[in-house]
Every structure is written in structure tokens, then in C-alpha cells.
C-alpha positions in Angstrom: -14.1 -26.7 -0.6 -16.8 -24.7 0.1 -16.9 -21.4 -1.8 -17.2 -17.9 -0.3 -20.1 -15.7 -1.2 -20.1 -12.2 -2.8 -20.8 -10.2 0.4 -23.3 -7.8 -1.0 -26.9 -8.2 0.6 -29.2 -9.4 -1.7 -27.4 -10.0 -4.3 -28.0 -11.6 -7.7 -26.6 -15.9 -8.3 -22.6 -15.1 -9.0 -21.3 -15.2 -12.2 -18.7 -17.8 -11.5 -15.9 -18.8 -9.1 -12.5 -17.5 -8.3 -10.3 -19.9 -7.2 -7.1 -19.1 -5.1 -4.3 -20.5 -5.1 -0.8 -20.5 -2.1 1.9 -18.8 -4.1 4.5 -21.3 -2.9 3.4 -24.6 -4.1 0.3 -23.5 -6.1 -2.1 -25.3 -4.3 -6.2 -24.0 -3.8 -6.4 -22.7 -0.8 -9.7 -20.7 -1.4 -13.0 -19.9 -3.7 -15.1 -17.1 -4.2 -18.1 -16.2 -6.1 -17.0 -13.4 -8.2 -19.9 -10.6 -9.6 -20.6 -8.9 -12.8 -22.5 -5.8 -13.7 -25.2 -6.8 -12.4 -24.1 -7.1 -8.9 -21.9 -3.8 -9.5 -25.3 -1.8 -10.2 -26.1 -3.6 -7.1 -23.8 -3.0 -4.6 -23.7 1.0 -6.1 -27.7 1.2 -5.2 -27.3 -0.2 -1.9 -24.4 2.4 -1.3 -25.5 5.8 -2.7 -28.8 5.0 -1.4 -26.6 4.8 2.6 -25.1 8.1 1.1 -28.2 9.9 0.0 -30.4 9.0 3.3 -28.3 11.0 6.3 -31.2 9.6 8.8 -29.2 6.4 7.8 -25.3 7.3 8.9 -23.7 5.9 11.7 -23.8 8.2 14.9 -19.7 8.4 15.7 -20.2 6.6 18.7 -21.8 3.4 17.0 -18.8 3.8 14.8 -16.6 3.8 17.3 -17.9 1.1 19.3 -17.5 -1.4 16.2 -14.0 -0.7 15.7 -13.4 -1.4 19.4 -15.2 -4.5 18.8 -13.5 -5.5 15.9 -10.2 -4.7 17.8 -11.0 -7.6 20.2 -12.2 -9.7 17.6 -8.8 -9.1 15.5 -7.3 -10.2 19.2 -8.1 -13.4 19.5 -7.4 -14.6 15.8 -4.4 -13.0 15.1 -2.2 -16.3 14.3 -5.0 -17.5 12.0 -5.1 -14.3 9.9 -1.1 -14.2 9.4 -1.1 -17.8 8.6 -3.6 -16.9 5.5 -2.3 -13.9 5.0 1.2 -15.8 4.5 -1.1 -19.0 2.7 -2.2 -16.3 -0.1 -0.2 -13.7 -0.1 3.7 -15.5 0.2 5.0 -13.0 2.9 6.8 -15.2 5.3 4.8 -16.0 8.3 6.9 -13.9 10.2 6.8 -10.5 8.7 2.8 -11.6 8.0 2.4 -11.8 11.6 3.9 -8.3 11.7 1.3 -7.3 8.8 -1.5 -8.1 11.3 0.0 -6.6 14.3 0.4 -3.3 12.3 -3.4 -3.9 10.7 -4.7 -3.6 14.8 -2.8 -0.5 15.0 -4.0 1.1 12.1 -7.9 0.3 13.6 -6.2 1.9 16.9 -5.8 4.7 14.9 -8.7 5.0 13.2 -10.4 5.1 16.5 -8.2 8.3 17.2 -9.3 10.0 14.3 -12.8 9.6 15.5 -12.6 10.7 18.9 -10.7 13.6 17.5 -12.6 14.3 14.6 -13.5 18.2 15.0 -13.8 21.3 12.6 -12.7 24.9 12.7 -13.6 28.5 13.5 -12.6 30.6 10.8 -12.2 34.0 11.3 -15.4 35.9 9.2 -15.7 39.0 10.8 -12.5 40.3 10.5 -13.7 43.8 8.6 -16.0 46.0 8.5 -18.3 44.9 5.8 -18.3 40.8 7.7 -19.1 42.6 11.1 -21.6 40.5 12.9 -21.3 36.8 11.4 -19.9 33.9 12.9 -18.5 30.6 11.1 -18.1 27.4 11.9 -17.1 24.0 10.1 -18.1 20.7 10.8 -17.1 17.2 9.1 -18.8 15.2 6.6 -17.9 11.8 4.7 -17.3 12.4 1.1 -19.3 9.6 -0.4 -19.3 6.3 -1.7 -16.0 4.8 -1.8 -14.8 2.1 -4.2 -11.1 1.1 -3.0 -9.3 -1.4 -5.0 -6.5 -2.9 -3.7 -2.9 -5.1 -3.8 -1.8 -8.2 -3.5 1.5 -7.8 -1.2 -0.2 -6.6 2.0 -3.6 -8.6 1.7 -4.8 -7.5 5.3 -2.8 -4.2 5.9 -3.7 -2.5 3.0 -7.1 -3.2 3.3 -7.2 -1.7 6.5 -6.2 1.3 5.7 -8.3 2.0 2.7 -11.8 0.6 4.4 -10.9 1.7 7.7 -10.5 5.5 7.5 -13.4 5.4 4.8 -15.7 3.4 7.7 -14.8 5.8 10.1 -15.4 8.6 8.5 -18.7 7.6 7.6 -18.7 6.6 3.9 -20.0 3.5 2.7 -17.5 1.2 0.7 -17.4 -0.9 -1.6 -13.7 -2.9 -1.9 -12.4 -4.9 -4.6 -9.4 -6.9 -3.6 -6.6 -7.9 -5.5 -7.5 -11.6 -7.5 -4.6 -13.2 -6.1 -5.1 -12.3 -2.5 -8.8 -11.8 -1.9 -9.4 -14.4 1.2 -7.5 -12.0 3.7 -10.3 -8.8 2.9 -13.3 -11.2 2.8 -13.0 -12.1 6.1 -11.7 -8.8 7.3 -15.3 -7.8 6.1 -17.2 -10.1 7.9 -15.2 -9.2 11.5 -16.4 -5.7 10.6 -19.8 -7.3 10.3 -19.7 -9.4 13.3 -18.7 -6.4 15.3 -22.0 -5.0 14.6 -21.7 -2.7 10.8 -24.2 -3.3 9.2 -23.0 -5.3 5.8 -24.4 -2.8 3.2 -21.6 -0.1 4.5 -18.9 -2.7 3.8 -19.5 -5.0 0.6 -16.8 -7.2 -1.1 -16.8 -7.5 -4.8 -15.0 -9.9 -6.9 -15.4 -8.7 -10.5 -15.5 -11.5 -13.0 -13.4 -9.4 -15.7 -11.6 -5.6 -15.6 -14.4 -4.6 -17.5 -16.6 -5.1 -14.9 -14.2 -3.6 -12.5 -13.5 -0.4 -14.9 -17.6 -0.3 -14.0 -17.5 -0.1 -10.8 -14.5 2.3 -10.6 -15.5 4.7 -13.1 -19.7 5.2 -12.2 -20.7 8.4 -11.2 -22.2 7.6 -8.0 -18.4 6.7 -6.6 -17.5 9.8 -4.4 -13.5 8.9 -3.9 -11.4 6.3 -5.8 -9.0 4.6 -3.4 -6.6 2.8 -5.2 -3.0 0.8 -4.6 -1.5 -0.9 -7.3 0.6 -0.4 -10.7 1.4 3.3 -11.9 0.1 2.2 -15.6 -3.4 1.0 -14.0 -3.9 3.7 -11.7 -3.0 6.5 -13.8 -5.5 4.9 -16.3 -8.1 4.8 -14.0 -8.1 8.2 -13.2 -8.3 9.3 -16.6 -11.8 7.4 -16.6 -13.4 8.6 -13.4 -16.7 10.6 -13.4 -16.7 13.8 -12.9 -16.6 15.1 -9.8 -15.3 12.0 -8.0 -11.9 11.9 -5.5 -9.1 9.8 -5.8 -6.4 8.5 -4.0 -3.3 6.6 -6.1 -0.4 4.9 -4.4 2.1 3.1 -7.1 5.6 2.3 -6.8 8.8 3.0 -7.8 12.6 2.2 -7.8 13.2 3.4 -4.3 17.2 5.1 -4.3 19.3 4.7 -1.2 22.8 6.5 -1.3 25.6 5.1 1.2 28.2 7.9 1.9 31.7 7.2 2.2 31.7 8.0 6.3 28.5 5.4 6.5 28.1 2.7 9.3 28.9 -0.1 6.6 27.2 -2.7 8.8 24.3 -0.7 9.7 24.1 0.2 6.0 24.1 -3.7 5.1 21.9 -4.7 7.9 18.8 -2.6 6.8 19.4 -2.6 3.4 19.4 -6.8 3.3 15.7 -6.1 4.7 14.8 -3.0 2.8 15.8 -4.9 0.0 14.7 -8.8 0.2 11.6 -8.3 2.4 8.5 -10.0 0.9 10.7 -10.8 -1.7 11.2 -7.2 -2.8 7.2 -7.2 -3.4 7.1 -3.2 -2.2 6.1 -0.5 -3.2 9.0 1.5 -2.1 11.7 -1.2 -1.6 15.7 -0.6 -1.4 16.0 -1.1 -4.9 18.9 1.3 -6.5 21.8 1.7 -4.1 24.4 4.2 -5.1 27.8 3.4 -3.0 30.6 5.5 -2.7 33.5 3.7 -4.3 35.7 3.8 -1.5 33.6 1.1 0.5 31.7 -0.3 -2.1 33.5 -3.3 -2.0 32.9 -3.5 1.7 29.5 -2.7 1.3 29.2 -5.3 -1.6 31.2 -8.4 0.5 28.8 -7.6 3.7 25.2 -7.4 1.7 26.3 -10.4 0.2 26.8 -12.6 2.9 23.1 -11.3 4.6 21.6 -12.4 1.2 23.3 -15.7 1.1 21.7 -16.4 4.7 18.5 -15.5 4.1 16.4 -18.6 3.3 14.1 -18.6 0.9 10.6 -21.1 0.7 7.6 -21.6 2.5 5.9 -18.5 3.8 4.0 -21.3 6.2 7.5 -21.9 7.7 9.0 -20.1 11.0 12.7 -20.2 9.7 11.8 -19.0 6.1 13.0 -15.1 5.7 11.7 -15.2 1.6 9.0 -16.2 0.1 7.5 -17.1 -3.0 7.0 -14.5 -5.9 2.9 -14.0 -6.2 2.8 -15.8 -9.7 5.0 -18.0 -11.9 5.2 -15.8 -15.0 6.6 -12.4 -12.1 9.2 -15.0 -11.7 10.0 -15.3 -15.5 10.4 -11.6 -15.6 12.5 -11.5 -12.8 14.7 -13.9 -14.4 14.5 -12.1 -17.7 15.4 -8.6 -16.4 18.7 -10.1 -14.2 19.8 -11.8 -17.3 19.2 -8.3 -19.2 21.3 -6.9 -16.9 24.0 -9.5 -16.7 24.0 -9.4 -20.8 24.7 -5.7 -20.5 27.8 -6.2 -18.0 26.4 -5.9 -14.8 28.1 -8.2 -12.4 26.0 -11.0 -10.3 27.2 -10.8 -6.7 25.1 -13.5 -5.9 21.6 -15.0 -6.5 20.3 -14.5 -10.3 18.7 -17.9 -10.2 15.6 -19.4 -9.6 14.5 -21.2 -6.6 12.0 -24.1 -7.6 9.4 -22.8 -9.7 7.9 -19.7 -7.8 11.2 -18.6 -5.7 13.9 -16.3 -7.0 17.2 -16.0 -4.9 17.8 -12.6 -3.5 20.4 -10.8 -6.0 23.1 -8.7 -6.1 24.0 -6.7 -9.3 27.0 -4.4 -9.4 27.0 -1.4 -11.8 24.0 -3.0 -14.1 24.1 -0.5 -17.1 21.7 2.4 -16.2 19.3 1.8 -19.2 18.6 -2.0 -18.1 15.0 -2.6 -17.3 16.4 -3.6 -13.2 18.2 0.2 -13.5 14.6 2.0 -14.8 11.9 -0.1 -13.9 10.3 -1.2 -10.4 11.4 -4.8 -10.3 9.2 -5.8 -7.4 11.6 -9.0 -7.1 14.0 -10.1 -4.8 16.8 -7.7 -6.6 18.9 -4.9 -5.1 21.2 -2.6 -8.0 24.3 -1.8 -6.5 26.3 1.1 -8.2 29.8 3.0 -7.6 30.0 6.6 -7.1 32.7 9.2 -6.6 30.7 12.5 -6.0 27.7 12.9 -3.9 25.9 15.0 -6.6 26.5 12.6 -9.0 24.4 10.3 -6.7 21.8 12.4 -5.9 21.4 12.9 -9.6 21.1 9.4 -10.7 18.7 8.8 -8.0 16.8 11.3 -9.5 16.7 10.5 -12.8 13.9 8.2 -13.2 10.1 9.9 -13.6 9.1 8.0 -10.0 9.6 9.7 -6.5 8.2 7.7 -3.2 10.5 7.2 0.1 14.4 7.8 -0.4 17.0 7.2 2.1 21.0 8.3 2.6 23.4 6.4 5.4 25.6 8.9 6.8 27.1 10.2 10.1 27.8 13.5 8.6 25.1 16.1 9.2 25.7 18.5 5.9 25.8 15.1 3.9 22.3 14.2 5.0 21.1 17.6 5.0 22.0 17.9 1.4 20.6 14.9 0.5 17.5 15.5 2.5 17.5 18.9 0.5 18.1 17.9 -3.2 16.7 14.3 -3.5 13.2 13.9 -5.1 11.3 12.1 -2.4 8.3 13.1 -0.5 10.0 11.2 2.4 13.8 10.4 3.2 14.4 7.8 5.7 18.4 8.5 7.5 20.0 5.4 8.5 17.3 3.2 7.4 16.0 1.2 4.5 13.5 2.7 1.9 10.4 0.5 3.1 10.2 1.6 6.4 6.7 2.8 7.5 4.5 3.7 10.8 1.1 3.6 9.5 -0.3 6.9 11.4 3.0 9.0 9.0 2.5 10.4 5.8 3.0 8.4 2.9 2.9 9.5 -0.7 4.1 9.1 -4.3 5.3 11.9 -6.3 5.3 12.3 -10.2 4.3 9.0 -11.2 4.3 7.3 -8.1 1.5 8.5 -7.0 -1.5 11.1 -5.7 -2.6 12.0 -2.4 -1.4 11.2 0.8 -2.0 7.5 2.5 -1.5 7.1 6.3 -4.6 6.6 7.9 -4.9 10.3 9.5 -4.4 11.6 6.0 -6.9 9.0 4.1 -9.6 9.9 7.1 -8.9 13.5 6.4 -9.6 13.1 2.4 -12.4 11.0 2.7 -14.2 14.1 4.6 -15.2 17.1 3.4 -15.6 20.7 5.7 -18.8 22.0 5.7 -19.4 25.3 6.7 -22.3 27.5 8.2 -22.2 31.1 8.2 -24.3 32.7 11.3 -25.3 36.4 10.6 -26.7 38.4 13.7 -26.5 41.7 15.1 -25.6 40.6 18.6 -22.5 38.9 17.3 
């Protein structure tokens, strides 16, 4: 097996080899060569230097011609890139076939922030002592970007942290997730073979965090794209330079709440999805849902029987709806945190067992206690907390109560019900009639408190990696 090089031109020998393995039956799929400070100082020269020389950025129209490129490109190898997105990652083939489909949108999209990139005309001149001056503001990348990324969404996510950086003129430097590199290594070289020129896109596979904690935290970094856990992030952050952006998207324990008046089916039919897809590896999956007790036994009898049909193996497979978990050990936690919960008188509907060594049935618990790790953590596992309530404030309360805040959702047919809900629940985004994890990936989307910073979506990452620069014109005949 031949292994893959550290795409950074000119670089120094590696420092070793990462070898990758497919989550399901932990075979090696992959190896890369994987870079230590050296090649960090490395690929920062190579990148500042882009910054610092503007005869060197990309006209907009070059840019824009290689993401059309790479469009077509993405075309014709779409099955291939779901099938290692799916090898690598564990997503089912057929929601990673969905991942790439999505991943050619979000360049579609990029494309339409370019050819709508424009500034502003503010108003200077508005009194008597700014008589006679004009302003205007034009667009300008914001730097170097170092964007490190997940495992869940190997392809996707990438996109949308190199792809608004790319087009809007910063040079990047990405760092993808150990377990899934494969999928942004060769997004890189498509991006390369659609004519960018491979210093404005180099891959690094840091040999250790300590190199990585280098390359994040330098002072030469302009913005700090980064998806992953809220512990890593928000310690990140604390280490950056001076002066340098940042961008955090973490997770949570995303609450739905299911009104007495609901569509119980509807309700159980998105929820099986918002719950068990990718194995409930998502940042904002259906995890906490807060039933009113008059159909929670309805509700509980229904979501069952979806999460009994679901099957759960290889990714690789057309008929498999659940994958594996990305490591071993995430499935010992898993395990350890539905038995925490079952020792503390939640019931198990269904699941709470493994499946061979890297699967986890999807779960069911009703009314876990509320300080169980599965009632206050992100479980990011196969697991959906089911609890009874009588009053819709009492909901809205306990969905509140944890120190994260991402998407939300409420299933109702009663208008002040959702209105209220909309109103009171801490959410920067509540989703009516549909599970937690839905996204479009041109919308907003953003953690609060500790979910998050910034905005992702790629019309909102192409707007932060810019910054307005304005000129002030000062003439008499104005």
C-alpha cells in the first residue's frame, strides 16, 4: 500500500506514517506521511508569503473558473468518493452518497459568493463638517487560514471550511481529523488538478497535538477554522495569537419537544433519523426528547419499532441504515453511559447492546435520570433520551438547562405552541416538524454558549474570512 505524501510543496522527508483504518472491520484502508514542526514552519512560509505578496492572489475569475472545474471533476467520481467516504468515515454508503451530493452544492455555492462578492457605499457626507467625501468598501481575504477539522463528515466539512476560505482568497492550510484524513487529501488534489496552484491548499498530518497546537496557535494564522469537541476548541482559542479569527463549531445534546397535538408518526419518522443517522455521530443530533405524557407511550411504541428496523453494519453495504462507531473505545463509552443510565432507573426501550465489536444498536431510554452522563452530555452514539412531561414550560426548561445551545426543534400543529417554543428555547435555530440535524448548507448554522462561535454556512464562513476595506475620497467637486 502505497503511502500518500504530505501535500506541501517542497517539503522536508515525513516524520512517519499514519495508517487508516475502515471503522467497521478495522481493516487499513490508507497511509499517509504525517509532518512535524518542521514541515509546519514550512507550509506557514509558503502561506504568509501568498498572503504578504498581493501581485500573487488569485484574480476572481481564475478563482472561479477552478471551482467550476473542480465541479466537473467532483462529477464524474462521485460514487468513488462516497464509497471512501463510507470506507473511512462509517456513514452508510447511502447517506455518504448524500454527503457528497451536498459537498457539490456547497462548491455551487461558493461560486455564488464569488460572483456576488461586492462592497458598500456608506454614507460620509451626511453633515456639514463630511461635506465633499465619498466612501467606498471593497473585499479582502483575511489571511492565512489553518482549518482543522472532524471525523463524521470527512468530505462535507472540508468543503465548507477550504471552500469559502479558497474563494475568498486566503491561502489554507487544513489538518484533517486522524481517523478520516483520505477523504480531504484527495479533495486537495481535485482542487489542484482543477488548476490551484498547491501552495494555496496544503494538507498537513501532524505527527502529535503538539505539533498541531503549532500550527494552530502561530502568529502568522489570520482565522482559525475549527469543528470538533467543545473541550478542544475552547482550548484552542484560549492559545491563539493575538490578533488572529476564529471560527468554533462543537456540539451539544440537541432537545426536541413533542406536544400533545403532534403528528405522532411524523414525530417518529424524523426523529428515528434525527436520531440514529451516522450513528448519532452529529453535532446537533435528536438526542433529548421531551414527550408529553399523554402520547408518550405512543410515541415510545412507534420510535421503537423504526429503531428495531433499522439495520446496523457495513457502511460499504446498500441496505445498511447504521454504521459502525469511528473507534472501538467511543463504543465502550457508549456502552458505559447506557448502562449508567439503566443503573440509575432509566428504562431500555430497545437496543443498549453492542453490535460485534464496533456497532452499538440504536437505543431507546425512557426517563434516564437527568444527572446521567446520556441526560448532560453529548453522547454522539446511536442513543435517543426519551422523557415524560406534563407542562410545556417545564419542557422548555429542561431543554434548556444544559450550558450547550445549537439547533432545537418542537412537533406541533398548534401555532402559539410553536411560537412559544420558537420564543423561549435556547437555540440559535429551531427546526418545526423536523429532526434537530437537519441542514441546507447555504443557512446559518451556529453554536451558542458552549457550542460554539461564529456562524458556519458557507455564505457566512465566506463573509468572515473577508474583511471590508474602505477608501475615503475627499474632493470639492463631490
Amino acid at each position: 500500500m502505497d503511502t500518500l505524501p504530505l501535500l506541501i510543496p517542497g517539503a522536508e522527508p515525513p516524520a512517519g506514517t499514519l495508517n487508516v483504518y475502515n471503522p467497521f472491520d478495522l481493516s487499513e484502508i490508507g497511509r499517509l506521511a504525517t509532518g512535524d514542526s518542521r514541515h509546519v514552519e514550512q507550509a506557514l512560509t509558503t502561506a504568509c508569503g501568498l498572503f504578504r505578496n498581493r501581485d500573487s492572489w488569485l484574480p476572481l475569475d481564475q478563482r472561479i473558473d477552478i471551482f467550476s472545474r473542480l465541479l466537473h471533476r467532483l462529477s464524474g467520481q462521485q460514487e468513488d468518493l462516497a464509497r471512501q467516504a463510507a470506507a473511512e468515515g462509517g456513514k452508510p454508503l447511502v447517506d455518504s452518497r448524500i454527503e457528497i451530493s451536498r459537498a457539490m452544492d456547497g462548491i455551487k455555492l461558493c461560486i455564488d459568493c464569488m460572483r456576488n462578492d461586492s462592497g458598500s457605499m456608506p454614507v460620509v457626507n451626511s453633515t456639514g463638517a463630511t461635506r465633499h467625501h465619498l466612501a467606498f468598501t471593497t473585499k479582502e481575504p483575511v489571511g492565512v487560514v489553518v482549518a482543522v477539522s472532524a471525523f463524521n463528515h470527512p468530505f462535507n466539512l472540508i468543503v465548507h471550511q477550504v471552500g469559502p476560505a479558497l474563494a475568498a482568497g486566503c491561502p489554507v492550510i487544513v489538518k484533517p481529523a486522524d481517523d478520516t484524513p483520505l477523504s480531504c487529501w484527495h479533495l486537495a488534489k481535485l482542487f489542484h488538478e482543477s488548476g490551484l496552484p498547491p501552495e494555496w491548499l496544503q494538507v498537513l498530518i501532524p505527527e502529535s497535538l503538539a505539533v498541531a497546537e503549532h500550527l494552530v496557535t502561530a502568529r502568522r494564522v489570520g482565522f482559525f477554522s475549527f469543528i470538533g469537541s467543545a473541550r478542544v476548541g475552547w482550548s484552542l482559542r484560549s492559545k491563539l495569537a493575538a490578533g488572529t479569527r476564529c471560527a468554533l463549531e462543537h456540539g451539544g445534546a440537541a432537545p426536541v419537544i413533542v406536544a400533545a397535538d403532534a403528528d405522532v408518526d411524523l414525530a417518529v419518522r424524523a426523529l428515528a433519523k434525527g436520531g440514529f443517522y451516522h450513528a448519532g455521530q452529529v453535532c446537533v443530533s435528536s438526542q433529548r426528547v421531551y414527550v408529553h405524557q399523554s402520547i408518550s407511550q405512543a410515541f415510545l411504541r412507534g420510535l421503537k419499532k423504526a429503531a428495531d428496523d433499522l439495520t446496523v453494519g457495513d457502511p460499504l453495504l446498500d441496505n445498511t441504515d447504521v454504521g459502525p462507531l469511528i473507534r472501538p473505545a467511543e463504543v465502550d463509552r457508549v456502552e458505559a453511559w447506557v448502562n449508567e443510565a439503566r443503573a440509575g432507573g432509566g428504562t431500555i426501550v430497545c437496543g443498549g447492546r453492542r453490535v460485534g465489536r464496533t456497532g452499538y444498536a440504536p437505543t431507546i431510554i425512557h426517563n434516564p435520570p437527568v444527572d446521567a452522563r446520556v441526560s448532560e452530555q453529548e453522547i454522539f452514539g446511536p442513543v435517543v433520551c426519551v422523557y415524560d412531561y406534563e407542562t410545556l414550560d417545564y419542557a422548555i426548561e429542561q431543554a434548556n438547562r444544559l450550558p450547550f445551545a445549537f439547533q432545537a426543534a418542537v412537533f406541533s400543529e398548534h401555532q402559539p405552541t410553536i411560537l412559544r417554543a420558537y420564543k423561549r428555547l435556547d437555540a440559535s435555530a429551531i427546526m418545526v416538524n423536523q429532526h434537530t440535524a437537519f441542514r441546507s448548507d447555504g443557512m446559518p448554522f451556529a453554536g451558542l454558549k458552549q457550542s460554539g462561535l461564529g456562524v458556519g454556512g458557507i455564505f457566512h464562513t465566506f463573509s468572515e474570512m473577508q474583511v471590508n476595506k474602505m477608501m475615503v475620497v475627499h474632493s470639492p467637486e463631490l
